[in-house]
C-alpha positions in Angstrom: -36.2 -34.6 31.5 -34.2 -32.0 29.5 -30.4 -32.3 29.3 -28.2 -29.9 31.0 -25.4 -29.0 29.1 -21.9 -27.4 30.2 -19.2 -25.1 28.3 -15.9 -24.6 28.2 -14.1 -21.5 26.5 -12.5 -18.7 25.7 -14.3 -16.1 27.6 -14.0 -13.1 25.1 -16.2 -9.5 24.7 -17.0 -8.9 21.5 -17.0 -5.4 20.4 -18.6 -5.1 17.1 -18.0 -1.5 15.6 -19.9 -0.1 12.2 -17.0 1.7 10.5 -18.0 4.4 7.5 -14.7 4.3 6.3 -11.6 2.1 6.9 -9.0 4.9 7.5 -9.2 3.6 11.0 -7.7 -0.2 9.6 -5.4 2.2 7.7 -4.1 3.8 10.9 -3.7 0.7 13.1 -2.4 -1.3 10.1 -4.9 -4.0 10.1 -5.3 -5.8 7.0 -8.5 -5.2 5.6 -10.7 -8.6 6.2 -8.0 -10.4 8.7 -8.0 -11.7 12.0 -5.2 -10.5 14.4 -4.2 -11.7 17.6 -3.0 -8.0 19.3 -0.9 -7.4 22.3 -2.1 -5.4 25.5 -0.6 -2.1 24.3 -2.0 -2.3 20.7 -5.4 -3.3 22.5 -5.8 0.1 24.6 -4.9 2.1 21.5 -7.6 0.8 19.8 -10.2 1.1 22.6 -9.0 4.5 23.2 -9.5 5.5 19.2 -12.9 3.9 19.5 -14.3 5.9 22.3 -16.0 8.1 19.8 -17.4 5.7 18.1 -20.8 3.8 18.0 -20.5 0.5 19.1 -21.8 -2.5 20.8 -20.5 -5.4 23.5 -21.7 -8.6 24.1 -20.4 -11.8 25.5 -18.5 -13.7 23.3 -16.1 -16.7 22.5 -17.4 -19.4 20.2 -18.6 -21.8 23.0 -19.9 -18.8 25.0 -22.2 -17.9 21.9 -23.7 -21.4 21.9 -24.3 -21.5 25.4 -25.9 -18.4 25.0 -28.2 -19.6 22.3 -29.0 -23.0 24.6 -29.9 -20.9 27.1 -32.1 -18.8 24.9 -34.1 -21.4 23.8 -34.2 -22.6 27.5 -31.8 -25.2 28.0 -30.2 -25.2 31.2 -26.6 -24.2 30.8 -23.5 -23.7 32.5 -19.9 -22.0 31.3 -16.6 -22.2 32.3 -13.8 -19.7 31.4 -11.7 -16.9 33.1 -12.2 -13.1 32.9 -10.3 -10.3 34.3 -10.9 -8.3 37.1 -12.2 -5.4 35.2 -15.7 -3.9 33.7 -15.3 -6.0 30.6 -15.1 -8.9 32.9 -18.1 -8.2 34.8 -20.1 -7.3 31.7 -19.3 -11.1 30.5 -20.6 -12.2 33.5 -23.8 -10.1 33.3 -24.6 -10.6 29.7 -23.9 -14.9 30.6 -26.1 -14.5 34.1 -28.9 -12.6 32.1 -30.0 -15.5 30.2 -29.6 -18.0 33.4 -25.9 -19.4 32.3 -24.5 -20.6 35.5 -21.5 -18.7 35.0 -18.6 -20.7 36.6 -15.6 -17.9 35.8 -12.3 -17.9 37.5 -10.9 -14.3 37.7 -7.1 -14.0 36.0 -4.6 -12.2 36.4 -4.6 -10.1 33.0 -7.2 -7.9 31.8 -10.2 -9.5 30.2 -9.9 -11.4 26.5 -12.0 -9.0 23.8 -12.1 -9.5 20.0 -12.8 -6.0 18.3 -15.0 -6.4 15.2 -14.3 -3.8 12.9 -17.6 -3.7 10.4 -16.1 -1.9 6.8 -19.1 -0.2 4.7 -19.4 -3.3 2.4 -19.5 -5.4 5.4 -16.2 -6.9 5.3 -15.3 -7.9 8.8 -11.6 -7.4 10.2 -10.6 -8.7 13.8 -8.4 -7.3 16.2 -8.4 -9.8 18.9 -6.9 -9.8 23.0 -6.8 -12.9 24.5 -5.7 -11.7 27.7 -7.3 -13.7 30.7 -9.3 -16.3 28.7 -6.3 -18.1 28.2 -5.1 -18.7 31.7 -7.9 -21.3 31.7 -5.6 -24.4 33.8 -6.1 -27.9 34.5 -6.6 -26.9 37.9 -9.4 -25.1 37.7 -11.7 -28.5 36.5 -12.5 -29.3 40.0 -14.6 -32.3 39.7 -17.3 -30.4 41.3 -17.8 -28.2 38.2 -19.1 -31.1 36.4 -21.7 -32.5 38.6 -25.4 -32.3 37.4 -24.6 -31.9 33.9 -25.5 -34.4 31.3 -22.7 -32.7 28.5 -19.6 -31.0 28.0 -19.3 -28.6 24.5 -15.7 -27.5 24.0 -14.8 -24.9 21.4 -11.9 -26.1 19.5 -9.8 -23.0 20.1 -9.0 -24.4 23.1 -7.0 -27.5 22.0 -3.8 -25.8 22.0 -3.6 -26.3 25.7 -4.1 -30.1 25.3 -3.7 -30.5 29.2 -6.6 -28.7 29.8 -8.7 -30.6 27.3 -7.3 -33.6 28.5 -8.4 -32.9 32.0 -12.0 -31.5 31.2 -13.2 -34.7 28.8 -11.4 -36.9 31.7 -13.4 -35.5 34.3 -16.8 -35.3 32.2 -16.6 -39.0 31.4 -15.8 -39.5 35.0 -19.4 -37.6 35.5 -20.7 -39.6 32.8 -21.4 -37.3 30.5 -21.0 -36.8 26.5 -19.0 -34.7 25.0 -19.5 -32.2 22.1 -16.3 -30.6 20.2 -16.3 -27.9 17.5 -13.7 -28.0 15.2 -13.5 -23.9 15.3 -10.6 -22.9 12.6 -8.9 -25.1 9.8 -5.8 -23.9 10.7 -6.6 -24.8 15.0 -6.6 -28.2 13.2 -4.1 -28.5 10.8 -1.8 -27.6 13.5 -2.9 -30.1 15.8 -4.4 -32.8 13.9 -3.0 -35.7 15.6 -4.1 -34.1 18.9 -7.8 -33.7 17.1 -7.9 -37.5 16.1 -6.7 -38.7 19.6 -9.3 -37.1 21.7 -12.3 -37.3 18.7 -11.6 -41.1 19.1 -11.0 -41.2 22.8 -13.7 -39.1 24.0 -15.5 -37.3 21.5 -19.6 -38.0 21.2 -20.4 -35.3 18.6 -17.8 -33.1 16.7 -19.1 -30.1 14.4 -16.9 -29.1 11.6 -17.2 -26.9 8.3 -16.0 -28.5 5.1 -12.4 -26.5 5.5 -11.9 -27.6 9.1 -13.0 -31.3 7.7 -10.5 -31.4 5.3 -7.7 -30.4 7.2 -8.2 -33.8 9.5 -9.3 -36.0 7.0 -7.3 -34.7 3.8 -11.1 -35.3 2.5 -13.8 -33.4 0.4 -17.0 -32.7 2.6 -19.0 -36.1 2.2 -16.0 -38.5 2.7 -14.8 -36.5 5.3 -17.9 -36.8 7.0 -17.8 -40.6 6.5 -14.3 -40.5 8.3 -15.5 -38.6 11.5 -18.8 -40.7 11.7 -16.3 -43.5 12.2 -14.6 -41.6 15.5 -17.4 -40.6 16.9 -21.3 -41.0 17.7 -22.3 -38.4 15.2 -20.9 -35.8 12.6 -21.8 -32.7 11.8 -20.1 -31.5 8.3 -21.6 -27.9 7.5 -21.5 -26.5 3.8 -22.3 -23.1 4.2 -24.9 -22.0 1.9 -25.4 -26.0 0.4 -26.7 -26.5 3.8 -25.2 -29.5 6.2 -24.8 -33.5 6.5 -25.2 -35.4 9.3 -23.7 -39.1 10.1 -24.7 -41.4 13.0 -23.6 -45.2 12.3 -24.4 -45.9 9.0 -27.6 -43.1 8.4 -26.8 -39.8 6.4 -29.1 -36.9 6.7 -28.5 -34.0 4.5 -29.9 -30.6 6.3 -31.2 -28.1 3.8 -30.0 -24.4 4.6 -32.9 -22.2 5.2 -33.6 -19.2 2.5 -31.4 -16.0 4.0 -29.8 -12.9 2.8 -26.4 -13.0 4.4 -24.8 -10.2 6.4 -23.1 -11.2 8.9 -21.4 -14.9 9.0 -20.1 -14.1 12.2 -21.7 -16.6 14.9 -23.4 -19.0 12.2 -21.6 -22.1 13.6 -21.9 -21.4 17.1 -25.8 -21.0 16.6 -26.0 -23.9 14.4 -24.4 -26.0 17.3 -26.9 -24.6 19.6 -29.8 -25.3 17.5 -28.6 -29.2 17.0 -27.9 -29.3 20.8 -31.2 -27.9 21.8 -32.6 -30.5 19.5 -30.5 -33.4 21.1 -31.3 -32.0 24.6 -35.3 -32.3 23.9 -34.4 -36.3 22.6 -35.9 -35.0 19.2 -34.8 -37.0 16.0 -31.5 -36.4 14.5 -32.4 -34.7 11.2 -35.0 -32.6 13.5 -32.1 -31.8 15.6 -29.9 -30.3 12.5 -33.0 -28.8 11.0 -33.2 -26.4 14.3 -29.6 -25.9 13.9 -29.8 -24.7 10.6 -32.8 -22.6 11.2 -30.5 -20.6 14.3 -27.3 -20.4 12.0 -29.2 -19.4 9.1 -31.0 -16.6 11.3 -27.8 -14.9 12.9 -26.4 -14.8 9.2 -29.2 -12.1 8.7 -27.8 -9.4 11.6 -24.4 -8.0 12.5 -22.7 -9.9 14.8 -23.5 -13.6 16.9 -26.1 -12.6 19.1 -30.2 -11.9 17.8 -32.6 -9.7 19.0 -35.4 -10.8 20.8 -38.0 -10.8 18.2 -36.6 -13.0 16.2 -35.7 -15.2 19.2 -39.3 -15.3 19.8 -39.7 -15.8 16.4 -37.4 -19.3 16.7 -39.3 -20.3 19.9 -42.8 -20.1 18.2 -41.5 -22.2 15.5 -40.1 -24.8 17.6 
């Protein structure tokens, strides 16, 4: 029987805008190719500028875009994260419920968490990021209940500086008896809390994913020694090198994972898919190096569009090949 897996993150709506200029970065002062947390107020002034504009919204959130692609490729899925009371919120909801993710969302009390994805000419991609309700994810909201009838739990990494909460939710899912999958999700999430990293990767963690930056910053290691590391914490590691493809490490077996031929666009979403490829894989009990094979295939596909989510011809595309 296929494994049901479980997510846990920030519940943010992406809203990816195709600029023809960048007078608008010039106007808000956002440094060209940055990533910018923003408060409320600068928030509204930039939804308000963009009215005009063409644009689209999607669910978003690291872990929400690989629960998305599990559920895609028909995994049965379930999210946990907290939206606002407001039409963003509900069109998280919709876009999660629309591909059969059990959406378990709390409602907060600010408005709902949205990254703005400002698209320059020459594709350079500049963030202007609300948290806003995604982050009053508590302890308190992991009733025990949540967890029941799912085999795993996938955390995104951006989560970990509310260790309580990721305390609580890898308590309770080994109470359930089920694994646990972490992404690393930013070299500098980890530098600032490596010791935090190492404590629940050894305690808890089943299967980390990790680029080669966010590697380094817990191991102090290049790519393939760092792998060797977090295969030593964990069940398996996942180590991705962008365009020189991926290696995988389960007990003393190393798999390198080719990357599949693409002409990149995008990057945006590339390790969320990749997780959800490998997951999918895991999920079906297929072999390991099949499992990062699929993963590469799905992160090496959303590199080819704008933004983390693919139409439905390639999806079908990806399903036929599988």
């Amino acid at each position: 029987m296929m494994m049901k897996i479980l997510g846990m993150g920030n519940a943010l709506v992406d809203i990816l805008v195709q600029l023809e200029s960048d007078a608008i970065l010039e106007e808000l002062s956002l440094p060209r190719g940055s990533m910018q947390l923003v408060d409320i107020h600068l928030s509204r002034k930039i939804l308000f500028l963009l009215e005009k504009y063409k644009k689209s919204v999607s669910a978003g959130g690291a872990a929400a875009n690989t629960i998305h692609g599990l559920a895609k490729l028909g995994v049965e899925t379930g999210f946990i994260g907290v939206i606002g009371e407001d039409e963003m919120g509900r069109n998280f909801r919709k876009d999660m419920e629309s591909v059969n993710v059990k959406a378990h969302l709390m409602l907060g009390r600010e408005e709902s968490g949205r990254a703005v994805v400002f698209v320059s000419p020459d594709s350079e991609r500049t963030f202007a990021t609300y948290l806003g309700a995604a982050i009053e994810l508590k302890p308190y909201h992991l009733k025990s209940e949540l967890f029941g009838g799912y085999d795993m739990l996938y955390i995104e990494g951006y989560l970990v500086q509310n260790q309580d909460l990721i305390r609580s939710a890898v308590t309770q899912a080994k109470k359930n008896f089920m694994a646990i999958a972490l992404d690393m999700a930013s070299y500098n999430v980890v530098e600032a809390n490596r010791a935090f990293f190492h404590e629940i990767i050894s305690g808890y963690v089943d299967i980390v994913f990790a680029n080669e930056d966010e590697a380094r910053a817990l191991t102090g290691k290049e790519p393939e020694e760092a792998l060797d590391e977090l295969a030593k914490m964990c069940r398996i590691a996942v180590v991705k090198t962008g365009k020189n493809g991926s290696m995988v490490k389960y007990g003393d077996t190393m798999i390198r994972i080719s990357p599949i031929e693409a002409v990149c666009i995008d990057t945006t979403g590339a390790g969320d898919l990749y997780a959800a490829g490998f997951l999918y894989g895991l999920a079906n009990n297929l072999p390991i190096e099949r499992c990062g094979e699929i993963g590469s295939l799905l992160g090496g596909t959303v590199i080819q569009v704008m933004g983390a989510k693919l139409d439905e011809p390639r999806w079908d595309k990806i399903r036929t090949s599988l």
